[in-house]
N, C-alpha and C positions, 0 to 999 in steps of 0.2 A: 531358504530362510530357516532359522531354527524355529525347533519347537517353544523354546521361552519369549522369543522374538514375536513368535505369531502371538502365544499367551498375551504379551504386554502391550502387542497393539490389539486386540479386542478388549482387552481391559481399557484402554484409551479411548476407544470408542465408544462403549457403556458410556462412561464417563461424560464425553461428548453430550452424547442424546442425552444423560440426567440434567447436565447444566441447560444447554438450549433450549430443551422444553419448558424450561420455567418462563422462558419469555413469549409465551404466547404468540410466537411466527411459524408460518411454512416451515417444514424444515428447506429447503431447499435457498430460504431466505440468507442462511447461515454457508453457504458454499462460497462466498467470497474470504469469509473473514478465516476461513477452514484452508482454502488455498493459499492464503496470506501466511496463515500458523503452520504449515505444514513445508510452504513450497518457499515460502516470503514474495514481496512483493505487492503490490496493488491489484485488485481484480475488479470483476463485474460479473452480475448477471442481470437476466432481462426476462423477464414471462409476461403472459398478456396484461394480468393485475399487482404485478410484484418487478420494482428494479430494485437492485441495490448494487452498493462496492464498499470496497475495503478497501483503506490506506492506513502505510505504517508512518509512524513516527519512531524513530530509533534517538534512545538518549543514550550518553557513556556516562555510567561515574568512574572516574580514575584517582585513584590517589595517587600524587605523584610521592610521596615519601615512601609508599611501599610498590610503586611502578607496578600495580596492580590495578584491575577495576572490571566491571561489571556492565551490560548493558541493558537495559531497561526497554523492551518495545511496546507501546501500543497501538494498536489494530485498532481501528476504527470501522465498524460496520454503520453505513448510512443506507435507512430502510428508504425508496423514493425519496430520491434526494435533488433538489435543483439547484443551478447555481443561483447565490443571490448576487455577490461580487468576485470582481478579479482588478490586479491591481498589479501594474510593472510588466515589463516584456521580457523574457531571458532566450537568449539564443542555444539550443540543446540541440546534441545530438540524440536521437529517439530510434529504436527496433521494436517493430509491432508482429505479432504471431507470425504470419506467414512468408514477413517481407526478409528477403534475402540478406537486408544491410540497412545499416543505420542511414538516416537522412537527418537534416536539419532543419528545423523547426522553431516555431519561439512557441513561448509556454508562460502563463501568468505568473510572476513571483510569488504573490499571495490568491490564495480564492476561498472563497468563501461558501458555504454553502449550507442550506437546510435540510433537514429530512424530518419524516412523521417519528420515526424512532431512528436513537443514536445508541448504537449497546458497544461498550470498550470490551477488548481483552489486555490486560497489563502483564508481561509476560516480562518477568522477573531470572536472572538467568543465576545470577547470585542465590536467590532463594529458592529454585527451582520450582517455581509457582505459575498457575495463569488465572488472573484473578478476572473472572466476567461480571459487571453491571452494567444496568441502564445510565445513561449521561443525563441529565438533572432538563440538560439545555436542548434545543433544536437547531440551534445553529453552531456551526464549526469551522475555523478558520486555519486552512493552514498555509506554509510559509514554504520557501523554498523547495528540497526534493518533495515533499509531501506536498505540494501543490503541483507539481509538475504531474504527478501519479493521479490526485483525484482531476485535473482537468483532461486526462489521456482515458482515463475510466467513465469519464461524462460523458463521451466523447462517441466511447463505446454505446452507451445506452442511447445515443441518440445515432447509432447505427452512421456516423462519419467516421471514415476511413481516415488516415494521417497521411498525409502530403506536404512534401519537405523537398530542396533541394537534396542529391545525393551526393552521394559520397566521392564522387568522380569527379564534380564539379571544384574540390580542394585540391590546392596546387601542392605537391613537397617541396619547399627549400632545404637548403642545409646551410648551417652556418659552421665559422673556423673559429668562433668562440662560443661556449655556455652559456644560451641566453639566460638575461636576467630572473627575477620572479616571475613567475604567472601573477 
């Protein structure tokens, strides 16, 4: 690693601890949403008096006249969070830490869910920004991939393992024409 490289990630990390500590948590409360921004993806963690996860929401803006665009993520950090609803079945294929291969699973469309504290990161790629506040609400609903993540992260904090048909169990065909749409 160079030496400006190391510079600019300790300078990121200052940083870090100035913004988080304004919100009066653990640090350690903050390791989801830091895995999310760092590594991407949905996380968890679990201690005796403290769960949380993190789920992203990923938006594009694209202008199509200049075939250019931007993408907008925000992270969701949910301080002890429960489910309140879940709505719709979708059949997925899911790889969890340790397991060798994906299996199939179904996963709620939508879920919903509470927590004591909800703090965003808005990570602006166009602006090269990451804007952190508190969420006004306690309750948060999301849809599609981002329900798939926070119901696999619940999942985790309530120490259930993911059990799915495998991957072995899907047959190959081959067809002598380009099937149609998906």
């Amino acid at each position: 690693m160079k030496v400006s490289d190391l510079r600019s990630t300790l300078v990121m990390s200052a940083r870090e601890e100035a913004v988080f500590r304004k919100f009066d948590l653990p640090r350690d409360a903050f390791h989801p949403m830091l895995l999310s921004l760092k590594i991407g993806g949905a996380w968890s963690y679990s201690a005796e008096h403290l769960k949380c996860i993190s789920v992203m929401q990923v938006h594009t803006n694209y202008d199509e006249r200049t075939k250019t665009g931007n993408t907008l993520e925000v992270i969701y950090l949910l301080v002890n969070p429960e489910t309140v609803a879940k709505e719709g079945v979708v059949n997925r294929l899911e790889k969890c830490g340790n397991q060798e291969e994906r299996v199939l699973l179904t996963r709620p469309y939508s879920i919903t869910i509470r927590a004591e504290r909800i703090i965003a990161a808005r990570i602006s790629t166009e602006k090269r920004k990451i804007l952190v506040h508190e969420v006004g609400e306690k309750v948060v609903m999301f849809t599609g991939p981002s329900a798939f993540y926070a119901a696999h992260e619940m999942e985790h904090l309530e120490h259930i393992e993911i059990e799915g048909l495998p991957m072995w169990a899907f047959k190959y065909e081959t067809a002598d024409t380009e099937p149609g749409p998906v």
